[in-house]
C-alpha positions in Angstrom: 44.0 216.9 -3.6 47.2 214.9 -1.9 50.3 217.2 -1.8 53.6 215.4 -1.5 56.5 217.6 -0.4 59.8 216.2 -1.8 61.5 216.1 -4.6 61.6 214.2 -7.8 65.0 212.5 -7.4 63.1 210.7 -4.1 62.4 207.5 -4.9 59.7 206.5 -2.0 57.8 210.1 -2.8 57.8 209.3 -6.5 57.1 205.3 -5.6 53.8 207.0 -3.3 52.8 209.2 -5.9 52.4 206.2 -8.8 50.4 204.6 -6.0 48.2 207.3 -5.5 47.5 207.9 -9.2 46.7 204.0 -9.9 44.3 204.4 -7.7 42.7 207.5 -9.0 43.0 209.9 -6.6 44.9 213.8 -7.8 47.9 213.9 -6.3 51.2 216.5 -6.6 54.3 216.3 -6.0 55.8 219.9 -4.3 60.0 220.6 -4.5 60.2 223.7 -2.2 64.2 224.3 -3.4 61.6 225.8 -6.8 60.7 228.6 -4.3 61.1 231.5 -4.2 63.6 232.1 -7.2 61.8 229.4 -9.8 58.3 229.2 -8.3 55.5 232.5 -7.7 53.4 231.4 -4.6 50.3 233.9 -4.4 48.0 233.3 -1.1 44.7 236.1 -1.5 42.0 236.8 0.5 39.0 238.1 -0.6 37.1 238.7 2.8 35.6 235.9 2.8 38.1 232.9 1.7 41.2 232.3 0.6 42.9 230.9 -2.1 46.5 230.0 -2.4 48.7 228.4 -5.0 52.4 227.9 -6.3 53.0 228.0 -9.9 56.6 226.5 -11.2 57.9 224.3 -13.9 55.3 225.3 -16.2 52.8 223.7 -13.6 50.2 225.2 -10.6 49.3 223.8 -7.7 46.1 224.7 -5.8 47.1 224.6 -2.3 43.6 225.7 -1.2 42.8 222.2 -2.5 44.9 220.4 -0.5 43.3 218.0 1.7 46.1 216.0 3.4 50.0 216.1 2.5 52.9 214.7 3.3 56.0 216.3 4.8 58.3 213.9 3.3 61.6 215.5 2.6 61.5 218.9 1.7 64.7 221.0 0.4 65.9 224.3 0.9 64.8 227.2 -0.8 66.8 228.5 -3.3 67.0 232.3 -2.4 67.7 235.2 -4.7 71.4 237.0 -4.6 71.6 238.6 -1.5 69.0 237.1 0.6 70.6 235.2 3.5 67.8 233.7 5.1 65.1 231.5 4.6 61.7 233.1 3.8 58.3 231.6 5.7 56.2 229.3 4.0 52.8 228.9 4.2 52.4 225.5 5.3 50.8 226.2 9.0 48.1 227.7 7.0 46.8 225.4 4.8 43.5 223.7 5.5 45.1 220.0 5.5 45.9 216.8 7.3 50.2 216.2 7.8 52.0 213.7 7.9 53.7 214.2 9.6 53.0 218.2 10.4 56.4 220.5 9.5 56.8 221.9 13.1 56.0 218.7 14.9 58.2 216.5 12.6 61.4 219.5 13.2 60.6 218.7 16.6 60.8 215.2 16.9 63.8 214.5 14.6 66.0 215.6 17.5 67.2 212.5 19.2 67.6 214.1 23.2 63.9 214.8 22.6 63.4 211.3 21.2 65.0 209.4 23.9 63.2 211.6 26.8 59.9 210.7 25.1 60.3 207.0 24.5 61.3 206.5 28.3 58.7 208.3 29.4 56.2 206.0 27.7 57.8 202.9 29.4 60.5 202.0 26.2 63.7 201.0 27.3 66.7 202.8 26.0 70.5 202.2 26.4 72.5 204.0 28.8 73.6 208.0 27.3 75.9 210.6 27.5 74.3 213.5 25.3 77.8 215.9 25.8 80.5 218.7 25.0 82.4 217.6 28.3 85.1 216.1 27.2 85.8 215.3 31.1 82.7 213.9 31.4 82.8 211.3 28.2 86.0 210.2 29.6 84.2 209.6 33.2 80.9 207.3 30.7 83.3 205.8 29.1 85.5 204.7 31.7 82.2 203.1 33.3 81.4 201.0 30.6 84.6 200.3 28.7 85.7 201.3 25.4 84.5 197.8 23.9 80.7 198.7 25.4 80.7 202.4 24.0 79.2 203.4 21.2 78.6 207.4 19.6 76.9 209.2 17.4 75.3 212.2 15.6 73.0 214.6 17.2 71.0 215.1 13.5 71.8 212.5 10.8 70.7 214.4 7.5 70.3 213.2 3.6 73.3 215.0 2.9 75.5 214.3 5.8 74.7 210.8 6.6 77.1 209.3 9.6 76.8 205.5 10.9 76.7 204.3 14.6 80.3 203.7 15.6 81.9 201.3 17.9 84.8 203.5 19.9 88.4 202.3 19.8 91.1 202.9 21.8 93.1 205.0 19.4 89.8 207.7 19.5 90.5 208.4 23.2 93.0 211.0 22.7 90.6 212.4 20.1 88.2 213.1 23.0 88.9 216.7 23.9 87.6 217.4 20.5 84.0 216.9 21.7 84.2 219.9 23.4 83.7 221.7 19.8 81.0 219.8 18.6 78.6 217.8 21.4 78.2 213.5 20.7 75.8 211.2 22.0 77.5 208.2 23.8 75.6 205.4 24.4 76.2 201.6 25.7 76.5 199.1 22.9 74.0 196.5 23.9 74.3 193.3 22.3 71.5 192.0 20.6 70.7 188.9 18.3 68.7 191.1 15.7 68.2 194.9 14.5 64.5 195.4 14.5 63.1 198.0 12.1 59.4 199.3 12.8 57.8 201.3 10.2 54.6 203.1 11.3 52.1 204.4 9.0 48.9 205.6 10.5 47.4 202.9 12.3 49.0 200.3 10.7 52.5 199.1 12.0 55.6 197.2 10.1 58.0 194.8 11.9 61.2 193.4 10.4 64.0 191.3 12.5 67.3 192.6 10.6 70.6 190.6 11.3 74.0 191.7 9.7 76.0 189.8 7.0 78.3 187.4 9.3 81.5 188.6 9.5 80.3 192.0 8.8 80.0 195.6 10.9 78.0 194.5 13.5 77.0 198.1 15.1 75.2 199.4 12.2 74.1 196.8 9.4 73.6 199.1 7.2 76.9 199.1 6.3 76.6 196.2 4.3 72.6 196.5 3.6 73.2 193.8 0.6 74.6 191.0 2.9 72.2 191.5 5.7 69.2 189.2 6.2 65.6 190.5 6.6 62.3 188.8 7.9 59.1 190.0 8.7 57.8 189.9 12.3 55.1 190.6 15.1 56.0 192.7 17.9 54.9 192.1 21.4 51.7 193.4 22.3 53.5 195.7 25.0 55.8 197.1 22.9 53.2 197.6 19.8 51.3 199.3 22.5 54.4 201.7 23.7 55.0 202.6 20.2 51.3 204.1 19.8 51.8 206.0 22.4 55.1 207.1 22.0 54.1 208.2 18.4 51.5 210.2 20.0 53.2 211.8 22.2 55.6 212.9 19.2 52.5 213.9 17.3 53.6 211.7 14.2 51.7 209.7 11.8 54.6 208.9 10.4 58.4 207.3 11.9 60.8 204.5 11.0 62.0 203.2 14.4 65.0 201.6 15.4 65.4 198.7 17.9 67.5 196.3 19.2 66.1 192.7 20.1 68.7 191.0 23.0 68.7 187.3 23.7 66.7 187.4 26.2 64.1 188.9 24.1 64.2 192.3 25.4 63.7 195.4 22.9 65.7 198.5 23.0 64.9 201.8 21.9 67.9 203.5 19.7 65.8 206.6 18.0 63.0 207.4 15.4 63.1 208.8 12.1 60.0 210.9 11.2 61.1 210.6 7.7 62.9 207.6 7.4 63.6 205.2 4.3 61.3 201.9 4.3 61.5 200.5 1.0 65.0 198.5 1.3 62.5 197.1 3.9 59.4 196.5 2.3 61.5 195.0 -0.9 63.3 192.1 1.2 60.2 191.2 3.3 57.0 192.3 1.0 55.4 194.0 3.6 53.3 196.6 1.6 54.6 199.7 3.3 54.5 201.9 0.1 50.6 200.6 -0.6 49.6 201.4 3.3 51.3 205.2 2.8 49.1 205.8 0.0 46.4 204.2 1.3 46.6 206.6 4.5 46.7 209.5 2.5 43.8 208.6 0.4 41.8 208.0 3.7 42.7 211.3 5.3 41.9 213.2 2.2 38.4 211.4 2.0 38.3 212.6 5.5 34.8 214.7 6.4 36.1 218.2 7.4 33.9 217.9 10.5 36.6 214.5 11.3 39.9 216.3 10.4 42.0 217.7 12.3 45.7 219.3 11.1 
């Protein structure tokens, strides 16, 4: 069996899911915000085995069953009155193949973590300030000029979503505020195309993304409907950096983000082990949402002698 942890209201896990099932192969779709106050999860051994499952909604699931899964985008438990802290799940334990595994996706969403990974491999990244000093954001920023400065979150969540912004000279005297909360700075670099690069297993998607004109041009997805999208091969070098930068990470999974200069150069902004691809996939037909399922179903036909967690 496929496990899907997410949540009905997610459209790529629900989109995955219909895949899977038109293609015959059992599949379930896990909300962990059902456990522990809507959901009993029982996990036995009899001195020999064990078997565990999660009954909710009028529906079980046989986790022992569960040969590979997806860590997609699980919510918080919903905990009983009283209890203030989350209570351990069981996922280390079962006998399946991740994408991308909990601990190692946690891990990797961290962008300081990110960047000292993707330069190791031989990416290039912009020029950062990762910082609570607001002494020395004032000392990056006075290097590169306000115009060439950019900032952003540490952890960009569903439910607190931020865009890249371009700093203006009015924020300066906001500045001492970092002290509170720490802020990436990073050097704007100018580039004649976003590139989004959606990996899924072995395969890898490539899309050249260039904002509406006259629109935000730090972060196109500020206006997502105007932008324009097209399909595209990487460089071998940099197909080959991204293979081994996702290994490093320990992913199967990651929507990366790039920027392509003019002189043809790509830059490494961050990865997101569970990032969005289908406003991707539906203005470029790349079959991203077939080659998730596709992955799954492969890892779950897996031999267990082959798989490894």
């Amino acid at each position: 069996m496929i496990l899907i942890v997410s949540h009905a209201g997610d459209d790529h896990a629900v989109a995955v899911l219909a895949e899977l099932d038109r293609g015959g192969h059992p599949v379930a779709l896990l909300d962990t915000s059902r456990y522990p106050r809507h959901a009993a999860l029982n996990q036995e051994f009899d001195g020999r085995t064990w078997r565990r499952a999660i009954a909710f909604d009028g529906q079980t699931i046989d986790l022992t069953a569960c040969r590979a899964a997806w860590w997609r985008r699980p919510q918080p438990y919903t905990l009983h009155d009283g209890m203030t802290h989350d209570v351990p799940g069981a996922w280390a334990a079962l006998d399946c193949v991740w994408v991308n595994r909990p601990e190692l996706d946690a891990v990797a969403h961290h962008k300081p973590y990110q960047l000292a990974v993707a330069t190791r491999v031989g990416l290039t990244a912009p020029r950062t300030l990762l910082t609570n000093d607001p002494a020395a954001a004032r000392r990056f920023i006075e290097e590169l000029g306000v115009s060439r400065t950019i900032y952003k979150t540490f952890l960009a969540t569903e439910s607190c979503w931020r865009e890249t912004r371009a700093l203006r000279d009015e924020e300066l005297t906001l500045l001492d505020s970092v002290a509170i909360a720490p802020v990436i700075f990073q050097e704007y670099v100018k580039a004649e195309a976003d590139v989004r690069v959606t990996v899924v297993g072995p395969r890898i998607f490539a899309a050249a993304i260039r904002a509406a004109p006259a629109a935000y041009a730090v972060d196109y997805r500020m206006d997502l409907a105007g932008a324009q999208f097209e399909a595209l091969e990487l460089p071998a070098r940099t197909t080959s950096r991204i293979r081994t930068f996702m290994n490093a990470l320990g992913l199967r999974y990651g929507a990366l983000d790039f920027r392509r200069t003019e002189a043809g150069d790509y830059v490494f902004l961050e990865v997101n082990p569970a990032g969005e691809w289908r406003f991707v996939e539906a203005r470029t037909g790349q079959p991203i949402t077939a080659a998730m399922a596709t992955l799954l179903a492969e890892l779950d036909a897996e031999p267990s002698s082959r798989r490894r967690k």
